[in-house]
N, C-alpha and C positions, 0 to 999 in steps of 0.2 A: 949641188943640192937641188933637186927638182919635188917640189908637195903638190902641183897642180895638178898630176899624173894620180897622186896619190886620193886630192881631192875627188877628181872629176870620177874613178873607180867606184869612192862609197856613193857618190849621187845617182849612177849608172845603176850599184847594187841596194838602194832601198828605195831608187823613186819618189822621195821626200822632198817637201823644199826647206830650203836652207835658211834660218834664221843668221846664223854667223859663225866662222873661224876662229878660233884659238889657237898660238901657237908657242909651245913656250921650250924653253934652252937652257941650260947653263952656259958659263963661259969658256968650255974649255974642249979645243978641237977633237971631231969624230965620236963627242959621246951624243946617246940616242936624242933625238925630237920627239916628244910627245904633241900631237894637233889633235884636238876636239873637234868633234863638225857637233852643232847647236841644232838644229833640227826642230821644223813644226808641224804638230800630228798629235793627235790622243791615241789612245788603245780606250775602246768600250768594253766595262764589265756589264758583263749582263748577267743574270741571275742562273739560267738557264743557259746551253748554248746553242740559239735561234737566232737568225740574224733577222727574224721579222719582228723579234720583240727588243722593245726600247731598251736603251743602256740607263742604268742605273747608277754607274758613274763612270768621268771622261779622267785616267791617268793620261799626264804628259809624257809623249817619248822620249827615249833618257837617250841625252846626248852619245855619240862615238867617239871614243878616246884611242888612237892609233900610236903607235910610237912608231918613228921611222929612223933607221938606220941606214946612213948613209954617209958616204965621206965628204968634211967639210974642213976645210984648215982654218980659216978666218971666221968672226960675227958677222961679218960684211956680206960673206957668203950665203947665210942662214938672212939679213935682211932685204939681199937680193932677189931670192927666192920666195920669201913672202912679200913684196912688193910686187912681186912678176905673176903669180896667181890673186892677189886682189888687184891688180890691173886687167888682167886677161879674162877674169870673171864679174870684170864691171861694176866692182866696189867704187865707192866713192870715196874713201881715202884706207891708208895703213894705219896703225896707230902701234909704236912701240913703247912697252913701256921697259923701263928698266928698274927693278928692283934690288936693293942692299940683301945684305943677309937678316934673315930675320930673328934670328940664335944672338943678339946681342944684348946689353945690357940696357934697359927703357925702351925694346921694338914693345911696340900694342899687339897683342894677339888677333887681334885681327890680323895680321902682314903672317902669321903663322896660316892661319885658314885660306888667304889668298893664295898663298904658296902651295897648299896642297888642291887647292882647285884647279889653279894655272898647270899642272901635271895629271891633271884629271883623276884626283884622287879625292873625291868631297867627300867630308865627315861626316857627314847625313844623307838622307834617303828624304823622299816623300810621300807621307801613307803607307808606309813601311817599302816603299817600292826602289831603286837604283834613280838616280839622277842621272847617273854617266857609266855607262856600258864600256870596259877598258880592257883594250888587248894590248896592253904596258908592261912587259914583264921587269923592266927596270925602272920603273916608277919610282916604285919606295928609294931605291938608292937616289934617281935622281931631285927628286923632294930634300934625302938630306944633304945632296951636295949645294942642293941651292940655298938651304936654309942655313949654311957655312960659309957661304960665298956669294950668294949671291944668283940672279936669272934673269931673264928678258922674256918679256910673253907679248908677241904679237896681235892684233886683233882687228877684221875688217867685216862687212859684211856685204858678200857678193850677189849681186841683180842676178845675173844666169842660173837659174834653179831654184830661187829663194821668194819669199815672201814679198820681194822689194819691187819683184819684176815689173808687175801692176801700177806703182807707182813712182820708178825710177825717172826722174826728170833733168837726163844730163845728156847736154850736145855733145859729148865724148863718147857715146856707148855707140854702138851697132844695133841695129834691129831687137838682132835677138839677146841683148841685153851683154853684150862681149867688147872688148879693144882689140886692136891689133899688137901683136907683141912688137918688140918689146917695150916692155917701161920705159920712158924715155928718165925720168926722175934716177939721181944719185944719191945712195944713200946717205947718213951722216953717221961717224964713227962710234960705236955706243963708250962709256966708259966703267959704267956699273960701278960707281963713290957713291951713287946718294940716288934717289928718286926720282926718276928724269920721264918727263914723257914724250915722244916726238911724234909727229904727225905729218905724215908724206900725203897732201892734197892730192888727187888726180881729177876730180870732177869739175863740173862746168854747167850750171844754172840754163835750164832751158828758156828761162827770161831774160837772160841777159843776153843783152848787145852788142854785138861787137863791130866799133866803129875801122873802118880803112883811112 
């Protein structure tokens, strides 16, 4: 499973910086990956269309929701792969979280609306406008496989192209805000029973000291 490929495309293709990644899965080999790219920028309305008269109001740009197909036998796979592009894009950690099914008897609807966000399917808009822009053609299936069994949704936010770059303060990045592959970090086995969240550290404080 390679997403960094996939990543580093839409950055190339809108020019944007990156607020954060999303990435979310079921448990069950070779079905699609839905990854959101988070994205910050307005679009101005303007009344008229002049670009010398002021905007009138600032919509936010509605995230990218990709699905990627591609062959994976194991979760381990799919962890490895999102740990190896928030490494190589100079996030400062992974964060996986794993979620139950939410089709159960006393889930909070809320764990319903997460579910369909983590596949980049939100229930709402803002100011009548999309929040998330999706080229998912299996979405809806895989919202209700996970909402029966279960998912895991990744989430990092990468220094290289993003918002962070300005202020990334970690003796681990490169210049231009990057690692050198690979992840040196191994992942931990998910199991998807209950609520679990894990957290792969990879950063490193540019105040701190490191004694010999």
């Amino acid at each position: 499973m390679e997403l960094l490929e996939h990543i580093e495309t839409q950055m190339a293709a809108t020019q944007l910086p990156l607020v954060a990644i999303t990435i979310a899965a079921v448990p069950f080999r070779d079905t699609p990956v839905i990854m959101t790219l988070h994205w910050h920028g307005f679009i101005k309305e303007r009344l008229i269309d002049d670009e010398s008269r002021e905007p009138v109001s600032y919509t936010p740009i509605p995230s990218s929701a990709l699905q990627v197909n591609q062959h994976w036998e194991d979760l381990l796979d799919l962890d490895r792969a999102a740990m190896e592009a928030g490494w190589e894009l100079g996030a400062w950690d992974v964060a996986r979280a794993e979620q139950p099914a939410c089709v159960r008897p006393g889930a909070d609807q809320r764990e319903a609306v997460d579910c369909l966000k983590a596949f980049g399917q939100f229930p709402w808009g803002v100011n009548g406008n999309d929040v998330v822009v999706a080229d998912a053609p299996d979405a809806d299936e895989l919202v209700s496989v996970a909402a029966r069994r279960g998912y895991l949704m990744w989430l990092f936010r990468p220094v290289r192209g993003s918002i962070w770059t300005d202020v990334a303060d970690d003796l681990t990045l490169r210049p231009d805000g990057t690692r050198e592959p690979p992840c040196p970090l191994e992942p931990v086995v998910p199991r998807i029973d209950r609520a679990r969240r894990t957290v792969y550290r990879f950063g490193m404080p540019g105040n701190t000291r490191i004694e010999h």
